[in-house]
N, C-alpha and C positions, 0 to 999 in steps of 0.2 A: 204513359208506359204501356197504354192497351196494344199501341203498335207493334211492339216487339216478339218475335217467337220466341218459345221455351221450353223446355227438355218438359215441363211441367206439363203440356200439353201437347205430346204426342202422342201418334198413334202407328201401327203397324196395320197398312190395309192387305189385304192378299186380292191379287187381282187374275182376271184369267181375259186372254186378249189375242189378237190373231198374230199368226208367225209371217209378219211381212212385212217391207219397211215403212219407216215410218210409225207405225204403230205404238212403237214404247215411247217414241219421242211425243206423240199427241197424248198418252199419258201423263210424263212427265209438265208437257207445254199447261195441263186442261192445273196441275197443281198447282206451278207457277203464279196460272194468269189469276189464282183466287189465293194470291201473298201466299201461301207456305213456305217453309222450305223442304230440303228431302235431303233425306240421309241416304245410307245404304236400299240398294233394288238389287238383294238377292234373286239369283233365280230359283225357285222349287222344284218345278218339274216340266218339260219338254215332250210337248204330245207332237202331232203327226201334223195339224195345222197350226195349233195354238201354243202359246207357251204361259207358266202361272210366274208371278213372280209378287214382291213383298217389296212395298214403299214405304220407307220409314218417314215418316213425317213428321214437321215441328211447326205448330200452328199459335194461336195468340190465346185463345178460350174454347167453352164447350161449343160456344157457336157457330167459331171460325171451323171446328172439327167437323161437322155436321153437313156445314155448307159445302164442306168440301167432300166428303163422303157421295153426299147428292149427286153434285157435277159429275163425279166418276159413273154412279150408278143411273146415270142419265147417258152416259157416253157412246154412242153406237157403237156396236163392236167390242163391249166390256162389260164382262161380267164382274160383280165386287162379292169372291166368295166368304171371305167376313175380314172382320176389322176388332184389334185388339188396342185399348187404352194401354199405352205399355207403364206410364206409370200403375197402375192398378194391378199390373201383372207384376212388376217389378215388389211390389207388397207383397203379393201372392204368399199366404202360408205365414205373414209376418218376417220381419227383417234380422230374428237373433234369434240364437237356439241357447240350448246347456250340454256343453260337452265337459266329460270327466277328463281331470289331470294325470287318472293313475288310469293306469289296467287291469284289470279284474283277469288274471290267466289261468285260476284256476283256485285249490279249497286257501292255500296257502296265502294268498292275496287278498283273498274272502276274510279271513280270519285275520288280518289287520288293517283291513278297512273297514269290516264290519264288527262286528260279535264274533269270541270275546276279545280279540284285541285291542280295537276300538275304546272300551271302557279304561283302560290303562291313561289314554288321551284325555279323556274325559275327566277322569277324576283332576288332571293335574292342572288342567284348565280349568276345573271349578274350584282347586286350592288358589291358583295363579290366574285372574281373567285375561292380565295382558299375555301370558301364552296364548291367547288363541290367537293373536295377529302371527303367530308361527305356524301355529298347529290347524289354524281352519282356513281358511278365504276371506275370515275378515280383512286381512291386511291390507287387500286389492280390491276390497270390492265398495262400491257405490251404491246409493237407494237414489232412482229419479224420481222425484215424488209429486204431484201435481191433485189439483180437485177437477178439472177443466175448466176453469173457471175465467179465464183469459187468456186462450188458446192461439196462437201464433196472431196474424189479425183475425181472427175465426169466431172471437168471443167469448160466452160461456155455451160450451157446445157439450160439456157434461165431461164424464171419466171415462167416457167408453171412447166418444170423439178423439179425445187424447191422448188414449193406448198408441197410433201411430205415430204420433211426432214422439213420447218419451222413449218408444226403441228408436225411431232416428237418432236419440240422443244417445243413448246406449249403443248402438254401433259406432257412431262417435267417438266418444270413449274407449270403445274395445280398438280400433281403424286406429288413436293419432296417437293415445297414450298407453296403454295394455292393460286398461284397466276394466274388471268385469261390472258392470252397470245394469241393473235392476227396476224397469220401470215398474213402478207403485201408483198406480191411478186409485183416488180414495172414491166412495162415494159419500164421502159428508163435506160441507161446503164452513162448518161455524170454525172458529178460532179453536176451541176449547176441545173439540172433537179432533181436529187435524196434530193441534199438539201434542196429545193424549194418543193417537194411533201411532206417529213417528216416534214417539218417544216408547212404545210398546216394541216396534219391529223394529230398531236400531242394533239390536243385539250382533247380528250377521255384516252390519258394516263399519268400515270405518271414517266414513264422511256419508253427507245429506245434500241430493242438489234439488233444490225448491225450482217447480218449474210451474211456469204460466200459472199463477194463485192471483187472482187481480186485487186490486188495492182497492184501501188501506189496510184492507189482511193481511195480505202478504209483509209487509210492514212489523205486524204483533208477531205473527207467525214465526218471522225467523228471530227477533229476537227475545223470545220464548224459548227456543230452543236452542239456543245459544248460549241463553244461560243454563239453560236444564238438561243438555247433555253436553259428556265430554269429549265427543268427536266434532268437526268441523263442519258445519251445516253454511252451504250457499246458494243466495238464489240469485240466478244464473240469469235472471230478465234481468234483475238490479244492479248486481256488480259485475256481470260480463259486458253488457250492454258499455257501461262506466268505464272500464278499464281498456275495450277497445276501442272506444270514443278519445279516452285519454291516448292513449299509443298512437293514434291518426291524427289526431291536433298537436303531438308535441312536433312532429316530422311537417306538418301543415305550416306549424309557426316558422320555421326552417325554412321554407320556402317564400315566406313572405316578409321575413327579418322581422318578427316582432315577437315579443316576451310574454310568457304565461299572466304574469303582473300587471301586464299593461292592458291586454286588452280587452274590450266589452263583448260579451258573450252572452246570448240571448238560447232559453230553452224554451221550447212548446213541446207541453204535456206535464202532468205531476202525476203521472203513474211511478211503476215500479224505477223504471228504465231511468225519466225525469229527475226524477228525485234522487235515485241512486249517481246520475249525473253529477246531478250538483253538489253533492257530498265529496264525492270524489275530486274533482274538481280545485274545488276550497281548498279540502286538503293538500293538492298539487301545488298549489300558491295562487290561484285565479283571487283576483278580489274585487273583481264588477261582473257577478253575473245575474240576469233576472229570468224567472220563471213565469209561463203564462199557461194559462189554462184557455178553456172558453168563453170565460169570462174577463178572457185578458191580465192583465200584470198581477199577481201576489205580488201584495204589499201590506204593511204592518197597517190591523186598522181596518182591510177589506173585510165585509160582512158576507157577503154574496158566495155561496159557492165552496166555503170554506168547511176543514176540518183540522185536528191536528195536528194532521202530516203539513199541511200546509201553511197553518201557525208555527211551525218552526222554522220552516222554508221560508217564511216571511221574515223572521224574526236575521237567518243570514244570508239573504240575499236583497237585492233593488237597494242598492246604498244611495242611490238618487230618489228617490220614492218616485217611480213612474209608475203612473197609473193608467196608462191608454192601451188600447190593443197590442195584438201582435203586429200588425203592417206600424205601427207607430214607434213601439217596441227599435224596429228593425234599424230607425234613421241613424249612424251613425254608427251601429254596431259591426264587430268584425268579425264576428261569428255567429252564426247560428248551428242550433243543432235541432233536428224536428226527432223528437219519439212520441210521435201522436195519430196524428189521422192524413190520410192522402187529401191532394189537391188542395190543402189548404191556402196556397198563394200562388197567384200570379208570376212568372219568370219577372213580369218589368217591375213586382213588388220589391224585387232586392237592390233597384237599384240605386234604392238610398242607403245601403250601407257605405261601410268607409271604403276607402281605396283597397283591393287583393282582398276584396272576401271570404270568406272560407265558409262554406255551406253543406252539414253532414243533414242528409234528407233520408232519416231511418223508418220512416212507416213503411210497412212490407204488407201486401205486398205490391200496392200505389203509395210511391210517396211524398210528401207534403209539398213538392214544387215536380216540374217534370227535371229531370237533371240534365237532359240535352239541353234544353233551351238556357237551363238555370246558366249554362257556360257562357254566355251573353255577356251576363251580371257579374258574376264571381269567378273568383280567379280558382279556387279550388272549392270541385264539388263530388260530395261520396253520396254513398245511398248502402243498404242492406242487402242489393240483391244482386247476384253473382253474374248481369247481363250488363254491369256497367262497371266504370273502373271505378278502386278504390273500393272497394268491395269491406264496411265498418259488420264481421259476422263475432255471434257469441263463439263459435266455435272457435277459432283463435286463441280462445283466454282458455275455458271450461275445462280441458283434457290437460293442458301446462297446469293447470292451478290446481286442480285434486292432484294430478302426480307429485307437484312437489308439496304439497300436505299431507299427502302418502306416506311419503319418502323420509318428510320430516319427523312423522307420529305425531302430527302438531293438533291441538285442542280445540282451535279456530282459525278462523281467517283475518288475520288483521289489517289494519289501513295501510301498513308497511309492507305485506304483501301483496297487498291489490297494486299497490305503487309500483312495486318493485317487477310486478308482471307487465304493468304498465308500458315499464322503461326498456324491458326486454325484448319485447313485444316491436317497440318503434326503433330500436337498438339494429334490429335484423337485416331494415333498409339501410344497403351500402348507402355514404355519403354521394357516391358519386354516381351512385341509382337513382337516387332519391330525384321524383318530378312532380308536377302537379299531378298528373295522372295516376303515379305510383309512392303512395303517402304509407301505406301498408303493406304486408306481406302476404301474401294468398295463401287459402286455406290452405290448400296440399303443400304446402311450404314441409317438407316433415323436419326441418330446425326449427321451426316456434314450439312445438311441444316439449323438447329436452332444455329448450333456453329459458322459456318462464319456470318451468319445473324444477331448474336449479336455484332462478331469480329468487323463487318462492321460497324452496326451501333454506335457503340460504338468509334471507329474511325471518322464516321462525324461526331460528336458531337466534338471530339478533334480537327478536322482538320479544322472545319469553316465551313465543306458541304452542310449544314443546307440550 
């Protein structure tokens, strides 16, 4: 995947160069010849022999940027008078603000938003606490909550590291469903401390989305507070991850004619994502799927490597007891799903699965096979990142699944509506759309957010969530 350019990695060079022909074209040719591509080449300003103009460019890494900055500033006849990172500019200032719902126009406006009228609210919301879902912001609002502790693939890169992706998720949120979202980066990393601060500042929302807390915390974490509060707490690595996985393989089955029941289904990884997989999954009706770690197959019995989470992952999964790697894993299987690490396998490694493959390759942002070649092997292949088709993102589920537990006033999230998001979700792909290429719906799809949001809500009401 190092080949491909990406919006991730551009830049905005400003350049100053002579007014004669040819000239812009040997600019353009000098980017070319060193792979970029180029977007917009404003002009800025027009002097007497020269002219400045702005090459937007879309390069592969920090290195491909560099080299290419070089070559220009090496160019006879071109001056490179600077050069802006535009995702970095794009951050600039941070990505959310707080704007007020009312107007403040003067003493009259003052005195019931604030003191004394204010206290009128107040007291009736401390008689009544479900008035506040009327009377405050609870109703609509969201806490994203994170330690940094397994940070997109990034790692543990701390609370501060973090702060940028959790308002990416909070624009998210405010962008697909209208809901106000709160990023909470902690700085304490144990069980005992994270549940103990979520469960203090929950007052102001009405649902909890758990983000990047890496396992098997994350695991006690949410359900800790799941029992221990009664708004709807989710994490969004685990059951997003799950539910768009499920929406992509039910429309994937569709195209290869074969039944949830029937087929073998092979996971690398027992993180959040993995594990949350497989739960979901089962519950869908899957009943041959096996999990591998590093250490190869979980299975009832393995000593090595093991804890918990994955004593019970053993306990319902590998109903053949296989115990060899993953390339061994793979012989006869009809699906794989990778939430693990890149490069893990070879393209010619798949080509002992069964007949029509189906291959969701989710490490982001290299992931576990190349997916161009993976087309060789397998008949349908997704990944996580929005430069290939089939595009398996959290975002999809995230902002459908708090609206309609919004919408619903529902207590938690249940397995009926992670399902039900599920089915809405792969529901979206017309029949007569539906390809190997296009198994899902795209993000800026703006029907997936009112359709699982109904799904959802629709589901607590069935389910008891309420």
């Amino acid at each position: 995947m190092s080949n491909h350019n990406s919006p991730s990695y551009s830049l905005t060079i400003r350049v100053r160069f002579e007014r004669k022909p040819g000239a812009l074209a040997r600019v353009a040719t000098t980017i070319g010849f060193h792979e970029a591509l180029v977007g917009s080449i404003p002009i800025i300003r027009i002097e007497k022999d020269h002219v400045i103009r702005e090459f937007d460019i879309y390069a592969r890494d920090e290195e491909h940027e560099k080299r290419i900055v070089t070559a220009l500033e090496n160019l006879p006849g071109v001056e490179v008078l600077g050069v802006t990172d535009r995702t970095f500019a794009y951050h600039e200032g941070g990505k959310i603000d707080v704007v007020s719902r009312k107007h403040l126009g003067g003493r009259e406006d003052l005195s019931m938003a604030y003191t004394p009228g204010v206290s009128r609210v107040s007291l009736a919301v401390a008689k009544d606490i479900k008035a506040a879902y009327q009377y405050t912001m609870k109703g609509n609002s969201v806490a994203v909550i994170t330690d940094g502790t397994a940070v997109l693939g990034l790692g543990n890169i701390g609370p501060y590291g973090a702060l940028p992706v959790m308002e990416g998720k909070a624009v998210i949120f405010k962008e697909f469903a209208g809901i106000n979202a709160f990023p909470l980066c902690l700085n304490v990393t144990d069980v005992e401390s994270i549940v103990s601060v979520i469960k203090a500042v929950s007052v102001p929302f009405a649902g909890i989305n758990l983000e990047d807390i890496s396992a098997p915390r994350c695991f006690e974490i949410e359900r800790r507070l799941n029992e221990e509060l009664d708004i709807p707490v989710f994490h969004d690595d685990q059951h997003g991850t799950a539910i768009a996985v499920l929406a992509a393989l039910k429309n994937s089955l569709i195209r290869v004619e074969k039944e949830l029941a029937d087929v073998k289904i092979v996971i690398s990884g027992t993180g959040a994502a993995g594990v949350a997989c497989v739960r979901t999954l089962l519950e869908a009706g899957v009943k041959d799927v096996v999990c591998c770690d590093t250490h190869g197959a979980i299975y009832v019995g393995r000593s090595e490597g093991m804890n918990p989470v994955k004593e019970e992952i053993a306990q319902l999964t590998n109903p053949r007891g296989l115990k060899v790697n993953l390339k061994g894993l793979l012989e006869g299987a009809d699906v794989f799903i990778g939430v693990s690490a890149g490069n893990l396998l070879k393209p010619s490694d798949l080509k002992v699965m069964a007949h029509d493959a189906i291959v969701f390759a989710l490490a982001n942002p290299v992931p576990e096979v190349d997916p161009w070649e993976a087309l060789d092997y397998a008949r349908i292949v997704a990944t996580g990142r929005s430069d290939f088709p089939n595009q398996i993102n959290n975002a999809l589920v995230f902002p459908g699944i708090f609206r309609g537990a919004l919408d619903a006033r529902a207590k938690k999230i249940t397995s009926e509506m992670r399902i039900a998001a599920a089915a809405a979700i792969a529901d979206l792909v017309d029949p007569d759309d539906l390809a190997d290429q296009y198994i899902i719906p795209g993000i800026f799809n703006r029907e997936v957010c009112p359709a699982v949001a109904k799904a959802v809500r629709q589901a607590a009401e069935k389910s008891g969530a309420r």
